[in-house]
C-alpha positions in Angstrom: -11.5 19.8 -8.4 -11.6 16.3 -9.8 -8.9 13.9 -10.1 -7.4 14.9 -13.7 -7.4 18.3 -12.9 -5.3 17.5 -9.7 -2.0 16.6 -12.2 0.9 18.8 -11.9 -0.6 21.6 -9.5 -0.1 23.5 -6.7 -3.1 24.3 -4.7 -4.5 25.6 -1.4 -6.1 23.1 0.7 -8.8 23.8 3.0 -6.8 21.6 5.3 -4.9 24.6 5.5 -1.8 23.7 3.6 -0.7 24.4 0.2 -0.5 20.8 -1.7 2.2 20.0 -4.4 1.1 16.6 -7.1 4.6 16.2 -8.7 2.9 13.5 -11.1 2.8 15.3 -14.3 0.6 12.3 -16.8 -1.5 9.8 -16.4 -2.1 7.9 -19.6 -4.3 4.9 -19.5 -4.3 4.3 -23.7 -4.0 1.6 -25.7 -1.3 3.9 -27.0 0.4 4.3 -23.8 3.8 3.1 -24.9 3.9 4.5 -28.1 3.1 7.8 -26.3 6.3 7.5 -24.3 8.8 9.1 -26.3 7.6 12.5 -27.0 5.9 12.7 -23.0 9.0 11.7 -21.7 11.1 14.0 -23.5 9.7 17.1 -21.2 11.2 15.4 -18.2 14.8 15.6 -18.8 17.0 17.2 -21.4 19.2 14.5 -21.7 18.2 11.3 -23.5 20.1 8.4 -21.6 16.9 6.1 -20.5 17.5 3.1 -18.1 14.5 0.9 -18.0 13.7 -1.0 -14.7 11.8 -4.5 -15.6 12.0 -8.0 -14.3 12.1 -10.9 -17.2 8.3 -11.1 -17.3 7.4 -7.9 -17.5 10.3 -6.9 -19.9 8.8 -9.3 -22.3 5.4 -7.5 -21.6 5.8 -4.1 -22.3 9.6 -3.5 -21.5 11.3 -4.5 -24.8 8.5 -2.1 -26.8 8.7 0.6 -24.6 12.8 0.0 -25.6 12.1 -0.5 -29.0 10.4 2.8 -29.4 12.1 4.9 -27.3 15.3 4.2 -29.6 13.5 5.0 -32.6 12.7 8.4 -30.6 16.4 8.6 -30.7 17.0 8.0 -27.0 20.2 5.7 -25.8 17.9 3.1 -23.5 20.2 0.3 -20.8 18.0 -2.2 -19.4 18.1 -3.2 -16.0 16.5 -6.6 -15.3 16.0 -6.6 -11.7 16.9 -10.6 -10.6 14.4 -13.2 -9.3 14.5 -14.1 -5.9 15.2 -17.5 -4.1 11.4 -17.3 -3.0 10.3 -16.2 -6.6 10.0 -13.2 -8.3 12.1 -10.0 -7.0 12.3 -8.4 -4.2 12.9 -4.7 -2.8 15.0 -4.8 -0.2 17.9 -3.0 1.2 20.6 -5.8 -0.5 18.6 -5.6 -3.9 18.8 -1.6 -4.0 22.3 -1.4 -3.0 23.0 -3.7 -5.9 21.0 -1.7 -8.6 22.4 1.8 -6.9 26.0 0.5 -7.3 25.3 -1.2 -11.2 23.1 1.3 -12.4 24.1 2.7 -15.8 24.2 6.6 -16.6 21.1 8.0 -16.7 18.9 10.9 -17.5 15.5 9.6 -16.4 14.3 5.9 -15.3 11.6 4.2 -16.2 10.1 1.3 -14.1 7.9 -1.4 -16.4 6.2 -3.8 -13.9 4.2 -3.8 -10.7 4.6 -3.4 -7.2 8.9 -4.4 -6.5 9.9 -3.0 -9.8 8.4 0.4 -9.4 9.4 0.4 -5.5 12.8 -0.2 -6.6 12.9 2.6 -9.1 11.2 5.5 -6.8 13.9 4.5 -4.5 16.6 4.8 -7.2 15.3 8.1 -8.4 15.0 9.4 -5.0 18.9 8.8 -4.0 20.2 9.3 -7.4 18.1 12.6 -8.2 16.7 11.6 -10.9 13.2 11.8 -12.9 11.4 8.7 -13.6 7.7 7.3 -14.6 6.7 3.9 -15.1 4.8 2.0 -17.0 2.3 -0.8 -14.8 1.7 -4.1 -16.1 -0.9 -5.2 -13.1 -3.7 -2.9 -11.3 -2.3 -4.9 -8.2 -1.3 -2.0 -5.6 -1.9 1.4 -5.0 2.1 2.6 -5.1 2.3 3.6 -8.2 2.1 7.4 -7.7 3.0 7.7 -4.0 5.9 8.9 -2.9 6.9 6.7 -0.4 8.5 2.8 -0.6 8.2 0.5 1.7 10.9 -2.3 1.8 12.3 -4.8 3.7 15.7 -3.3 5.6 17.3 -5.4 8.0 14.6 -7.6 7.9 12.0 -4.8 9.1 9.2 -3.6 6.9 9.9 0.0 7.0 8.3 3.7 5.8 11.0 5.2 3.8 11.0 8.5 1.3 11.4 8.0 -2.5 10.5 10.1 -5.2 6.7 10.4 -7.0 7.0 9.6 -10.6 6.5 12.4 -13.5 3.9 9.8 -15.1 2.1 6.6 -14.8 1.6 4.9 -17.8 -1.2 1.9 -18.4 -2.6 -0.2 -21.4 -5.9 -1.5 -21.1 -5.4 -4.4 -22.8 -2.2 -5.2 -20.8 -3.9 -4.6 -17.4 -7.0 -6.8 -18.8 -4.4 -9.6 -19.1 -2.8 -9.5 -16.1 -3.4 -12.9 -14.2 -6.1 -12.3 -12.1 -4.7 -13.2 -8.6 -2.7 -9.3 -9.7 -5.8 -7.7 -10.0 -8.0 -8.9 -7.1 -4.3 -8.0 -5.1 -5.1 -4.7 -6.3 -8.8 -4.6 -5.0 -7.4 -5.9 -1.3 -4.9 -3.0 -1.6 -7.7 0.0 -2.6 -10.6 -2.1 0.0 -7.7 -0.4 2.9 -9.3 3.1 2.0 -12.0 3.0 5.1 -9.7 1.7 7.5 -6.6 3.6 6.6 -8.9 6.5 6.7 -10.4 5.9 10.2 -6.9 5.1 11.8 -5.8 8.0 10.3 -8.7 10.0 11.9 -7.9 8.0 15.1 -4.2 9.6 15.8 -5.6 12.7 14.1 -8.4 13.3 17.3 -6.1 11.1 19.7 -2.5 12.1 18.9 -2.9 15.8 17.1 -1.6 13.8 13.9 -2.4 16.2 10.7 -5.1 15.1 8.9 -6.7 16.6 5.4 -10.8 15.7 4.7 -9.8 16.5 0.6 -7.1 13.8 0.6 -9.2 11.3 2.5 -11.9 11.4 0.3 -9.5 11.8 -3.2 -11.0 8.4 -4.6 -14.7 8.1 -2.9 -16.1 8.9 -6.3 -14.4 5.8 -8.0 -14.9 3.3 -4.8 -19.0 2.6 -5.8 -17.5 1.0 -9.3 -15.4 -1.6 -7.5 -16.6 -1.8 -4.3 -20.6 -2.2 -5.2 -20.0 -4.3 -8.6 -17.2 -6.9 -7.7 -18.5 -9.0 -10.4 -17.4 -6.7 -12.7 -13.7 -7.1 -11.3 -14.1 -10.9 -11.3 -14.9 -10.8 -15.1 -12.7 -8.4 -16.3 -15.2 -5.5 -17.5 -13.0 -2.8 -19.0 -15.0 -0.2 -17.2 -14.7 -1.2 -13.5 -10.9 -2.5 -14.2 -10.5 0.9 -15.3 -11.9 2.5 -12.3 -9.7 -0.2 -10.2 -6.8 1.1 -11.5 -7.8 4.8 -10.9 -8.5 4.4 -7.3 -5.0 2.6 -7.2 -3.4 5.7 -8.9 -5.2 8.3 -7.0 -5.1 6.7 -4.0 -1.1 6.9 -4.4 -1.4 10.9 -5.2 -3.1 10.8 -2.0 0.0 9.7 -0.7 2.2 11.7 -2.5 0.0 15.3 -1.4 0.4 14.4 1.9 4.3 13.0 2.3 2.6 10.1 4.1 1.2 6.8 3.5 -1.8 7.7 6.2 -4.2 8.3 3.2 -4.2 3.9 1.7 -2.6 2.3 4.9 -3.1 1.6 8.3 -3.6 -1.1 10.7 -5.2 -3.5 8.1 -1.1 -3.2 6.2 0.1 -4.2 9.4 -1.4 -8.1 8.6 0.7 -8.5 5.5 4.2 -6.8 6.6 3.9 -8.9 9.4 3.6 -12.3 7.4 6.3 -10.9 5.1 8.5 -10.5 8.0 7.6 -14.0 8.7 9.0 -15.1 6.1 12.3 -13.9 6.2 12.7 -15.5 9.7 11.5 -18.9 8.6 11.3 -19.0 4.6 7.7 -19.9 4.6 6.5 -18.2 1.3 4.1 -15.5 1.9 1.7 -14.5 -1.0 1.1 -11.1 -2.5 0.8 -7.8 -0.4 -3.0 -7.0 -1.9 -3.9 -10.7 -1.0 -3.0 -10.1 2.4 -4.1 -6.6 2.9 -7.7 -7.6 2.0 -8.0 -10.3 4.3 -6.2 -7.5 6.9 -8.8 -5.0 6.3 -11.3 -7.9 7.2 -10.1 -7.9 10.1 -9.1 -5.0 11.3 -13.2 -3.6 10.7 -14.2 -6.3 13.0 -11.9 -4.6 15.3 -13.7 -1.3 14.6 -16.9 -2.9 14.4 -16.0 -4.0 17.9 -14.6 -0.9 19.3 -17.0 1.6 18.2 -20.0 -1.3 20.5 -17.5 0.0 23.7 -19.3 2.8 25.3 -16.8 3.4 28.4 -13.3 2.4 27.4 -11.1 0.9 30.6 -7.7 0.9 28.5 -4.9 -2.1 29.6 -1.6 -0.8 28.1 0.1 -3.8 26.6 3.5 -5.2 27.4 6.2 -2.9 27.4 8.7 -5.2 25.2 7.8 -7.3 22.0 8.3 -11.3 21.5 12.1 -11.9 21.3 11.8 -15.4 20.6 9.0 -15.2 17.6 11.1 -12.3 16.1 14.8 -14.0 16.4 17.1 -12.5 14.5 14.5 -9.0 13.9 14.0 -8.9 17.3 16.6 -5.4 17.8 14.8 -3.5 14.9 11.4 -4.7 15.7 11.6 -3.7 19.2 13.2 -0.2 18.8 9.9 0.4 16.2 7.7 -0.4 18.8 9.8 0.7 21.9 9.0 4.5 19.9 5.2 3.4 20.1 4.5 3.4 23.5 5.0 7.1 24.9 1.8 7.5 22.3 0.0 4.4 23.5 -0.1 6.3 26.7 -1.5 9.1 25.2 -3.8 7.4 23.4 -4.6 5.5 26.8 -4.9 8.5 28.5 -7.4 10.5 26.1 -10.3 7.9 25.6 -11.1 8.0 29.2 -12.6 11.4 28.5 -16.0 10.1 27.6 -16.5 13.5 25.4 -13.2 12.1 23.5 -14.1 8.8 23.6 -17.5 9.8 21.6 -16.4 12.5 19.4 -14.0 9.7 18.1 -16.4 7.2 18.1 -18.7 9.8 15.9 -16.1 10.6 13.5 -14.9 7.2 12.6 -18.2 5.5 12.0 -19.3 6.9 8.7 -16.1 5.9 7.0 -15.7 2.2 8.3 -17.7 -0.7 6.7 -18.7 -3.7 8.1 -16.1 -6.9 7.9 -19.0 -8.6 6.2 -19.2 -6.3 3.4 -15.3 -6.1 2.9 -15.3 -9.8 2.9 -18.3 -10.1 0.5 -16.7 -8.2 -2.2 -13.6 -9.9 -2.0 -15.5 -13.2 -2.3 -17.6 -12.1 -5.2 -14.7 -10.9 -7.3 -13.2 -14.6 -6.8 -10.1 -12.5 -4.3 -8.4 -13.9 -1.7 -10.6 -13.5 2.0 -9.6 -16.9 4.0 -6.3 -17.8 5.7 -6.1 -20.4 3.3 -6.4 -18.3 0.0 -3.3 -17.3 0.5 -1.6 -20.1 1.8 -1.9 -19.4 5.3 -2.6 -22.4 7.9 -4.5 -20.9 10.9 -2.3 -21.3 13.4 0.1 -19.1 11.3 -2.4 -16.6 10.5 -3.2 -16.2 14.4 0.7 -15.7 15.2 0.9 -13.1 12.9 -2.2 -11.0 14.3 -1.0 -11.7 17.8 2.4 -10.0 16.9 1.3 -7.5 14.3 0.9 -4.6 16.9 4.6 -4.5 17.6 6.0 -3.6 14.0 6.0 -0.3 13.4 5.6 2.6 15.9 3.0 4.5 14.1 -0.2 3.2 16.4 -3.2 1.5 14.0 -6.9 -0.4 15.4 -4.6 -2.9 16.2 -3.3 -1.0 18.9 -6.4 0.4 20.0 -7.8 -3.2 19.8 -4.6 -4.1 22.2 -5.7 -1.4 24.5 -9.5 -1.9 24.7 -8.4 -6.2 25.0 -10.3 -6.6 22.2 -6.6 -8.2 21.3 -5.8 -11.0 22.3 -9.3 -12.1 23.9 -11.4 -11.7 21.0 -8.3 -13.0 18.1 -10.2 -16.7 17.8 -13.6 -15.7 17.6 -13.0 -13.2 14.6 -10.9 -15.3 13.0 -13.1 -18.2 12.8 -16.2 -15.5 12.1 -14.6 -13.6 9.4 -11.3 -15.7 8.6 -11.6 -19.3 8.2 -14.3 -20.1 5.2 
């Protein structure tokens, strides 16, 4: 089955469950917003239309999409989602109550933008009930089609459910456009796949944690157009941005199938949530979540590439509390996150002592991680962020944020396996002057 034919079905898996994609259309047309009235009209029966943007991407392709959709006879509200004090917007718990109180009446919603705007509109859809697609302006994160948001509540980065939309819309040309710092976000988000996928083998073998080989591999097809011709990604070839944003949208359905985010994130996410966390304690700007999730999957295959040289693990369990003082005002939500953590750290502690679990691990995990020098070189050949100070981030800064990334969300990641081998905290200097620094 490939990708296409995956829309709108319900399938047996050989995973052994029966796998629902919600998503419905995915339209990647110079077209694509003229196509929206008559796609969009299977979705609901009503035709009251609230359209999610922010004042850039309105201008974009909100105010078209508008345009048209009123000529298609539909009543269309914008909804122009407010710039933060940082920047652009943010999803949050305080920006979605807003929106959720001010929202208009509405039959579907449709999200025009990028990352925040379509977080904020799965969220919306989800505890309102109602159908919505959206229409991307950046191939800059692999959320489009996932099922899942994760914003910032009470200050913690945090997993929660939203709805999948019924369909992603995309124009070439618009995507093309982009600014580039958007789209080489977008190849740090879908450069995760190898590591997400091995941490998600790791509490597969180690913690029972379901796992399906069909999901995992969803987007290996599209990967060698990216991954093995960043060049083409640098200069804006229609063909590999194409395939970018397919392995963006895919990689979401991935998501979606499996009511998880296991599929596109795991300890190499942990990197950027924690500088965004940052943030909100000291108002140092943090850059975009692709930016820092490339430079996190850096990292976090040196950890691999580390671990997997261990022949006889002698596990340390870590401390049993987090950092009040570098968390201040997070510390009570960060530390009940990772207070649920450690009952499977002991597992997990526990388990690789076996030496046959220690190697069938080892064995399973190897074929899907790549080396940090190959993540690293791709990002540096498509001109994307892959130093602390692309994105703005002094070293000593960079090095707080690894040393405290392990204690954010209780879900365990390499990071905590690094923690338990001491990979972490001995080795944090020497990789990030290696792999880090230039």
């Amino acid at each position: 089955m490939n990708c296409e034919q995956l829309l709108n079905t319900t399938f047996q898996c050989q995973c052994g469950k029966t796998h629902n994609v919600p998503i419905r259309k995915i339209v990647y047309a110079e077209d694509a917003v003229e196509a929206m009235p008559s796609i969009l009209t299977a979705f609901t029966s009503g035709r009251r239309i609230a359209i999610l943007a922010d004042s850039r991407t309105w201008s974009i392709a909100g105010e078209k999409a508008g345009s048209l959709l009123r000529q298609g006879g539909w009543t269309v509200t914008p909804v122009l989602v407010p710039d933060s004090a940082r920047g652009g917007p943010i999803c949050d718990d305080r920006t979605f109550r807003n929106l959720h109180r001010n929202l208009p009446p509405a039959d579907i919603l449709l999200a025009v933008g990028a990352g925040v705007i379509n977080d904020l509109a799965k969220w919306l859809a989800f505890e309102r009930d109602l159908p919505y697609a959206v229409c991307a302006t950046a191939a800059t994160m692999n959320g489009y089609a996932a099922a899942n948001v994760a914003p910032t509540v009470k200050g913690v980065k945090t997993l929660h459910v939203a709805r999948a939309p019924q369909a992603v819309f995309a124009v070439p040309s618009v995507i093309r456009d982009a600014p580039f710092e958007l789209t080489a976000a977008g190849l740090g988000d879908v450069l995760a796949k190898p590591v997400s996928t091995a941490d998600w083998l790791m509490n597969h073998l180690l913690l029972d944690e379901y796992f399906c080989p069909f999901c995992a591999r969803l987007i290996n097809d599209l990967e060698p157009a990216y991954f093995d011709h960043p060049t083409a990604i640098r200069d804006r070839q229609p063909a590999a941005l194409e395939a970018l944003f397919t392995a963006l949208v895919y990689s979401g359905v991935a998501m979606t199938v499996v009511g998880t985010s296991a599929p596109a994130s795991g300890g190499e996410h942990m990197l950027s949530h924690t500088l965004d966390m940052m943030s909100s304690v000291d108002n140092v700007p943090h850059d975009l979540h692709g930016r820092q999730v490339g430079l996190g999957t850096i990292f976090a295959a040196a950890l691999y590439e580390q671990i997997l040289k261990i022949d006889t693990p002698k596990p340390v369990l870590p401390p049993a509390d987090i950092d009040h003082n570098f968390w201040q005002h997070l510390a009570p939500n960060v530390a009940e996150q990772y207070q649920n953590k450690q009952p499977l750290l002991n597992t997990i502690a526990q388990k690789i002592t076996n030496p046959q679990t220690w190697n069938t691990f080892r064995e399973a995990v190897r074929p899907h991680v790549r080396t940090p020098q190959q993540i690293k070189n791709c990002l540096k050949q498509a001109s994307a962020a892959h130093t602390g100070t692309d994105i703005n981030c002094p070293r000593p800064r960079l090095k707080n944020a690894i040393l405290h990334m392990h204690e954010i969300r209780k879900r365990p990641t390499v990071i905590d396996l690094a923690r338990l081998l001491n990979i972490l905290p001995t080795q944090t200097d020497p990789l990030i002057d290696q792999y880090l620094t230039h």
